[in-house]
C-alpha positions in Angstrom: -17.9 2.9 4.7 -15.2 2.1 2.1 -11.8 1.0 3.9 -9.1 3.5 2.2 -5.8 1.1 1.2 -3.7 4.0 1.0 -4.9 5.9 4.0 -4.5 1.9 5.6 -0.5 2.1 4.6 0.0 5.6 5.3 -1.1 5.1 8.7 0.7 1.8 9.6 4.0 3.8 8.0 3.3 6.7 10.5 2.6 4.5 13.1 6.2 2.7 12.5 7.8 5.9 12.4 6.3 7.6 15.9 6.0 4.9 17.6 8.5 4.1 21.1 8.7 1.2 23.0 6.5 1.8 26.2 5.1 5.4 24.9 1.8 4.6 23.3 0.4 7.1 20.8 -2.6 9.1 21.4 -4.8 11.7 19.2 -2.1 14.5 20.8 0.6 12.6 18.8 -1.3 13.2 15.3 -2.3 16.8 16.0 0.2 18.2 13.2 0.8 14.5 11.1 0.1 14.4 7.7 -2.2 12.2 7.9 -5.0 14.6 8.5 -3.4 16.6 5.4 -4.5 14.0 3.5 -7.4 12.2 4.7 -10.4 13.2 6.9 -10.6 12.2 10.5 -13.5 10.2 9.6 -11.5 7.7 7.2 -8.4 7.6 9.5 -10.5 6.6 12.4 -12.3 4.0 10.3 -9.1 2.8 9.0 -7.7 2.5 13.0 -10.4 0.7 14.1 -10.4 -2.1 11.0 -5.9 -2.4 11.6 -6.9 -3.4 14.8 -9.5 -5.7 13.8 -7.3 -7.2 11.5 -5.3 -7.7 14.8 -2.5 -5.5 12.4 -2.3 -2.9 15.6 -3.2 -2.9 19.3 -5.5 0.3 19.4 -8.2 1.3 21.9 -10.8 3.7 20.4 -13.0 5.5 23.0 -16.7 6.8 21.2 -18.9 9.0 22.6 -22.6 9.0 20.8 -21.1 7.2 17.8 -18.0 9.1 17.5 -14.5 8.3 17.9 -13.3 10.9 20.9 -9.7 9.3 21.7 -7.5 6.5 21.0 -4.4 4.6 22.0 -2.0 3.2 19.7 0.1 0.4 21.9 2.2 -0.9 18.8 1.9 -2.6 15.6 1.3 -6.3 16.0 4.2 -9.0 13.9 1.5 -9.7 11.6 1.3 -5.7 10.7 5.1 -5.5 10.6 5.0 -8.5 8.0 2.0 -6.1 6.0 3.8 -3.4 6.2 7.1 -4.9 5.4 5.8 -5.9 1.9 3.9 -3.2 1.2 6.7 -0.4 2.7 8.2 -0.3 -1.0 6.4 2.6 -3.5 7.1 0.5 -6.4 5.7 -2.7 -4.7 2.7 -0.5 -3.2 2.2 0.6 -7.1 2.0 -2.4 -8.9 -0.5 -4.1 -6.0 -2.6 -1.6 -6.3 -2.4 -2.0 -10.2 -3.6 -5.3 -9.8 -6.1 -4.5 -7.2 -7.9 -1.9 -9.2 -8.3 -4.4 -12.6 -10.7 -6.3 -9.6 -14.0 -5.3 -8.0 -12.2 -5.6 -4.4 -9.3 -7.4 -2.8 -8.7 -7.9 1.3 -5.5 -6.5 3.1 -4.5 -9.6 3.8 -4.8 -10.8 -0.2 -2.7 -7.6 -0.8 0.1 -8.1 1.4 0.2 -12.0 0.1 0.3 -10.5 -3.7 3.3 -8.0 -2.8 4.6 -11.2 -1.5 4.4 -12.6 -4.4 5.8 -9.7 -6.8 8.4 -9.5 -4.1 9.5 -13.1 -4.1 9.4 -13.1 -8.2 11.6 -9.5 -8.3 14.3 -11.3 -6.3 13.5 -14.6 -7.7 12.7 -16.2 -4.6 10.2 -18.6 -6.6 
């Protein structure tokens, strides 16, 4: 399966925005989100289970028979805050992904260090 970049930010910026300190978030929480409005379940769950791969969120999928039946969203991890945090911007999200698609593929974590990058030159941090 294809990890979806977009559906990868979306969710992290839901996440951030839902998320409490000491509530975790379950499948109940994302019953009306727009996430689902978007994407199908299938490429949100794939994209849950490769954050917290990437050690980006602490999540704990349940399957059943192959399929994902519930989760637990605990929080998002300093290293998905640091993602997130240079990715958050539209224009910044934009012009990575500009970039990204002139290639044949490019890792999360070579995307959040190339909106870095266009960060640090837009406030000429370099």
């Amino acid at each position: 399966m294809k990890l979806n970049h977009d559906c990868v930010r979306l969710l992290l910026l839901e996440i951030e925005s839902n998320k409490k300190i000491g509530e975790p978030l379950t499948r109940h929480n994302f019953n009306d989100n727009i996430i689902f409005d978007k994407y199908d379940f299938e490429t949100v769950m794939y994209s849950l289970l490769k954050l917290e791969e990437a050690k980006f969120i602490c999540c704990d999928l349940k399957f059943i028979e192959g399929r994902v039946v519930s989760w637990i969203i605990d929080d998002i991890t300093w290293s998905g805050h640091e993602f997130l945090d240079n990715i958050r911007d539209n224009k910044t999200w934009n012009e990575v992904k500009r970039v990204v698609n002139k290639t044949s593929s490019m890792s999360l974590n070579l995307m959040g260090k190339l909106a870095f990058q266009y960060l640090s030159q837009k406030f000429n941090l370099t």
